[in-house]
C-alpha positions in Angstrom: 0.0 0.0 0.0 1.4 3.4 -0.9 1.0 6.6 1.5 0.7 10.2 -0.5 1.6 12.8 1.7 -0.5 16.2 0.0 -1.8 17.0 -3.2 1.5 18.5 -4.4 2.3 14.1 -4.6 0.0 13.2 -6.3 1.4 12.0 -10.2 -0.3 10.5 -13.3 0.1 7.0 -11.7 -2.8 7.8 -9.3 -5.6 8.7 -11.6 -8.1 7.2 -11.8 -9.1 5.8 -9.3 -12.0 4.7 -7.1 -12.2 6.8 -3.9 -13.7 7.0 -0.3 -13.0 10.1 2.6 -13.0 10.6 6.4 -11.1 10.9 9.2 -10.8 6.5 9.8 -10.0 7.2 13.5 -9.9 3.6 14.8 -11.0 2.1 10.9 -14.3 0.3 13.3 -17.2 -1.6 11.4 -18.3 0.9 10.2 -15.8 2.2 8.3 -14.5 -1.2 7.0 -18.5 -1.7 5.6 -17.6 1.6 3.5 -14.4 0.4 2.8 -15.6 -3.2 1.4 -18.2 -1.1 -0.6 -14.9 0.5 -2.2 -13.1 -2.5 -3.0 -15.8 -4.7 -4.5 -16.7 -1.8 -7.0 -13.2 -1.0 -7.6 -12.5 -4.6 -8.7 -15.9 -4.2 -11.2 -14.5 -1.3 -12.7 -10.6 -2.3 -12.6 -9.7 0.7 -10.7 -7.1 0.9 -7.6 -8.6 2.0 -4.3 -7.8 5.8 -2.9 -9.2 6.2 1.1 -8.5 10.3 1.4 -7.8 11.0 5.2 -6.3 14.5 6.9 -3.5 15.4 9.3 -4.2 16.3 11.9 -8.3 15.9 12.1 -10.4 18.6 11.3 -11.6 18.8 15.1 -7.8 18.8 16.3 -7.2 21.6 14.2 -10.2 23.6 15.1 -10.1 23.1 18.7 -6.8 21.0 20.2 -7.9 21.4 23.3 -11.5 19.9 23.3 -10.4 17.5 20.5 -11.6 14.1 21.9 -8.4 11.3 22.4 -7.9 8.9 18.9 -7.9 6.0 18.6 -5.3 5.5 16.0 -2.3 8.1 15.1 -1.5 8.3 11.7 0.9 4.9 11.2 -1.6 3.0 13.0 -4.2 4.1 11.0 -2.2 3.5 7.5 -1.6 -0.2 9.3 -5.0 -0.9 10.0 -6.5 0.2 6.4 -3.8 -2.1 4.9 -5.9 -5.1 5.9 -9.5 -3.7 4.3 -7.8 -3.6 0.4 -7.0 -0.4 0.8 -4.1 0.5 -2.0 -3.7 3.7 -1.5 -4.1 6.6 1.3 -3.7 10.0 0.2 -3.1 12.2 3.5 -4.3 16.0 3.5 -2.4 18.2 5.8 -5.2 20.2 7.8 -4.0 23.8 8.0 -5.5 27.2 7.9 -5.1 27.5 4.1 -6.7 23.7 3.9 -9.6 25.1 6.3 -10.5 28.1 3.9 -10.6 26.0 0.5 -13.9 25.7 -0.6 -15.8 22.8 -1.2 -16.1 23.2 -5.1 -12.1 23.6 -4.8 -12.3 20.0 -2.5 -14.0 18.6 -5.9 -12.2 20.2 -8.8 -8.8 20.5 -7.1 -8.3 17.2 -5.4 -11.0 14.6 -6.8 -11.3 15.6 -10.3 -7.9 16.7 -11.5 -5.9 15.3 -8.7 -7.2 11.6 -8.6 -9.7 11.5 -11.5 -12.0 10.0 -9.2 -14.3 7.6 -11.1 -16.3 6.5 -8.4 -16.5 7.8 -4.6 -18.9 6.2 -1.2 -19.2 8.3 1.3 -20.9 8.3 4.8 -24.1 9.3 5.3 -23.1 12.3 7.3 -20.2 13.4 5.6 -19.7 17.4 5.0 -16.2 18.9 3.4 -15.3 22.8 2.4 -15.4 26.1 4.4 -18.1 26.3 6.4 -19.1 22.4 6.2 -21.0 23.8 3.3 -20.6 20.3 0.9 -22.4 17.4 0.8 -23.6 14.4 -0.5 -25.9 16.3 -2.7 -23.2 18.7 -4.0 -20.8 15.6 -4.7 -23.5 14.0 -6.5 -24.5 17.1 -8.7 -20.3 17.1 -8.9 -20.5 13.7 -10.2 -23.2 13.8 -12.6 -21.5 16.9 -14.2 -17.8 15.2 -14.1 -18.8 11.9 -14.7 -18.2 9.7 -11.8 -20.6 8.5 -9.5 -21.2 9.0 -5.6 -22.5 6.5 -3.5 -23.7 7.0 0.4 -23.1 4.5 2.6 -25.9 4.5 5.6 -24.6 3.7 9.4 -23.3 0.6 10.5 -25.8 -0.5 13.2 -24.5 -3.0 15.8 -26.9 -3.6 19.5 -29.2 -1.1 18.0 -26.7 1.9 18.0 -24.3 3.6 15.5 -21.4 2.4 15.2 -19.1 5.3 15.6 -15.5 6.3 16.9 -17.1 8.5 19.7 -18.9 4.9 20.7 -15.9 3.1 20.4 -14.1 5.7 23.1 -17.0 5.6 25.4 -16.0 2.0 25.5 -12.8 2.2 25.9 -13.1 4.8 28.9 -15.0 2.8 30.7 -13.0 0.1 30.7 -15.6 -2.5 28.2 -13.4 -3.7 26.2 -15.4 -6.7 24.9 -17.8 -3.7 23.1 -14.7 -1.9 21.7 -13.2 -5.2 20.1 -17.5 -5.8 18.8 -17.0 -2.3 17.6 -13.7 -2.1 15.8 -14.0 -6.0 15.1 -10.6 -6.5 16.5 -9.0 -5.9 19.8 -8.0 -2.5 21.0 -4.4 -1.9 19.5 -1.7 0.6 20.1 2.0 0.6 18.4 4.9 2.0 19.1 8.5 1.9 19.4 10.2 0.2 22.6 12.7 3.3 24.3 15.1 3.3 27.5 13.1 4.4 30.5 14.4 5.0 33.9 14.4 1.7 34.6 12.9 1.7 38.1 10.2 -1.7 36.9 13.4 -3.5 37.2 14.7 -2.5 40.2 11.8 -4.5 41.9 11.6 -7.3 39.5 9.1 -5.8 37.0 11.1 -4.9 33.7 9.0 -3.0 31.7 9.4 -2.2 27.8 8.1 1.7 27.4 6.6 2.9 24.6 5.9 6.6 24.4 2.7 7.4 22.9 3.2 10.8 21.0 -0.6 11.7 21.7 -2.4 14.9 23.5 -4.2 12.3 25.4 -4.9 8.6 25.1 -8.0 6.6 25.1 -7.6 4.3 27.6 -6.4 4.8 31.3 -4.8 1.9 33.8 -3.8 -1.4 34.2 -4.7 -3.8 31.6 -4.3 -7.5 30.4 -2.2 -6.7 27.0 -1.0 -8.8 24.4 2.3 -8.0 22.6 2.8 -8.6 18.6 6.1 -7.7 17.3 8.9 -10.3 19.0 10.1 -13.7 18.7 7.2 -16.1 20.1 4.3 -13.6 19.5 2.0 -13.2 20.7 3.5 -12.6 24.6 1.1 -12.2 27.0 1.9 -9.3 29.9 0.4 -6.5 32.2 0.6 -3.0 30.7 0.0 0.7 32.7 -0.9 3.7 30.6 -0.6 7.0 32.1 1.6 9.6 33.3 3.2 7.7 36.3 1.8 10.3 39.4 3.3 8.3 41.9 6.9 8.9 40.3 6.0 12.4 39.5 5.5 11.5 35.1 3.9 14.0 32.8 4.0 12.4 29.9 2.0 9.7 28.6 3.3 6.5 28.6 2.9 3.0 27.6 4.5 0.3 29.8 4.4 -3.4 29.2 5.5 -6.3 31.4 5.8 -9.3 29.4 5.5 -12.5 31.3 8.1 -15.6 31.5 10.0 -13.3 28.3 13.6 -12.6 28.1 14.6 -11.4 25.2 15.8 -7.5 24.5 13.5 -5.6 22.4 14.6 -2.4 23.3 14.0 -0.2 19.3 11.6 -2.8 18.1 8.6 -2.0 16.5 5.8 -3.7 18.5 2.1 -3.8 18.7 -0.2 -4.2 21.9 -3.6 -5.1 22.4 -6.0 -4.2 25.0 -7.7 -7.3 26.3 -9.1 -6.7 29.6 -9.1 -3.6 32.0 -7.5 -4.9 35.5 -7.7 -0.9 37.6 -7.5 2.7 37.0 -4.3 4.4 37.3 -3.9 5.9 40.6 -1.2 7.5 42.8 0.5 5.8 45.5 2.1 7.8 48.2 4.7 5.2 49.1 6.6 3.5 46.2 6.5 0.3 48.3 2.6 0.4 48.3 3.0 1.0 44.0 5.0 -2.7 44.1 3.0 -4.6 45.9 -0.1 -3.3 43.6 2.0 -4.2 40.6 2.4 -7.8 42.2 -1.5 -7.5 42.4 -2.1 -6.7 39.1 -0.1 -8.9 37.3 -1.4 -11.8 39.2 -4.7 -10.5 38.6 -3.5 -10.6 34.8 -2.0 -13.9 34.6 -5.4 -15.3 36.2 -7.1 -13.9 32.9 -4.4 -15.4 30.2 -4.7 -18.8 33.1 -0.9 -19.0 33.5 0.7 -19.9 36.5 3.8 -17.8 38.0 7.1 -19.0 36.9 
């Protein structure tokens, strides 16, 4: 799969194509429903498949500090929408100038001459252009003028509600993770690369591998059940904290993972975590003591979920 970064990358190569837009934060049900729309027309018409997504999200952009925790940053997201036939992402940098373009520019500019769209489905509540002033009906006037067609895509309905990525963070706050992985069809995931902390997990015989999570804020809180993809006998099964640390005085946001019975060094790798079962909230001790003999809680309180016995 090939990731275009702007319009200004866009060459000959690309066009045509058959096309689908939004923001994909956590590519859930409903998105993939859009996105198997996409590919099983694409094939009809012998056309490679274009998802158009923007960086950062509108909503970031507009307001950063109300902007509600993703699900997936930017590689995750490219990573996820490589499973769903996805050949191509085109990623729109969100700016001021980006903000301003109108939505007849969004058409001419970026689907017609840029991509040569052929064929584009959309969600049902899907608005583009200064002011939010396009819509399906002004993409489908667009494609009956330009020749290609638009297609709407209704909600994806699962237990009688939406399926959305504001549902899918609801979930994940309150720790239901079985209705996030029902949501997104998948476990919870976050990737990252493994970095040197301070080391203190070790100190009292919990070595940790930190991943930092390059986020605002992150959707999940606490102690969890994890599983780790990325190392030699995959996956490994451990306890994982996400927070800022308070009892050691952290600010930023952090991912730690203890694997268990592992021994390998995968300090720089490339790894992969998924959120299985929510054990606690984060909370701040006032001795460190008291924070080690919680850890020694939570992981047994995690290896009782995987069934594993302590080495």
């Amino acid at each position: 799969m090939e990731l275009i970064r702007g319009i200004h990358n866009l060459r000959p190569c690309h066009r045509p194509t058959a096309a689908t837009i939004g923001n994909f934060d956590g590519v859930h049900l409903g998105h993939q429903a859009v996105l198997g729309q996409l590919a099983e027309r694409a094939d009809a018409l012998g056309l490679p498949t274009t998802a158009i997504t923007f960086e950062p999200q509108p909503q970031e952009f507009f307001d950063p500090t109300h902007a509600p925790p993703r699900l997936t940053r930017l590689r995750e997201k490219v990573e996820a929408l490589r499973r769903y036939a996805v050949d191509r992402v085109l990623c729109l940098r969100f700016d001021r100038a980006f903000a301003a373009r109108s939505a007849e520019s969004f058409i001419e500019d970026i689907l017609v001459t840029g991509l040569d769209v052929r064929y584009l489905v959309v969600g049902d509540d899907f608005r583009f252009g200064s002011g939010r002033r396009g819509d399906f009906r002004m993409l489908q006037a667009a494609g009956e003028a330009r020749g290609f067609q638009v297609v709407r895509m209704h909600s994806f309905v699962l237990g009688g509600e939406r399926v959305s990525s504001t549902r899918v963070r609801e979930a994940l706050a309150r720790g239901d993770l079985e209705l996030a992985e029902q949501l997104l069809g998948r476990p919870y995931r976050m990737v990252g690369r493994v970095a040197h902390g301070d080391k203190r997990g070790r100190t009292i015989g919990f070595p940790t591998a930190n991943i930092f999570l390059h986020r605002h804020a992150a959707p999940v809180q606490g102690v969890f059940a994890v599983e780790l993809f990325g190392v030699e006998g995959e996956p490994v099964p451990g306890v994982a904290n996400v927070g800022t640390r308070p009892t050691v005085d952290g600010t930023r946001s952090l991912l730690e993972v203890h694997l268990f019975d592992f021994r390998g060094d995968i300090y720089g790798r490339h790894v992969q975590v998924d959120f299985l079962h929510k054990i606690r909230p984060e909370r701040r001790f006032e001795r460190f003591e008291d924070l080690r003999r919680q850890i020694e809680l939570d992981a047994r309180a995690a290896r009782a979920y995987f069934g594993l016995q302590k080495a």
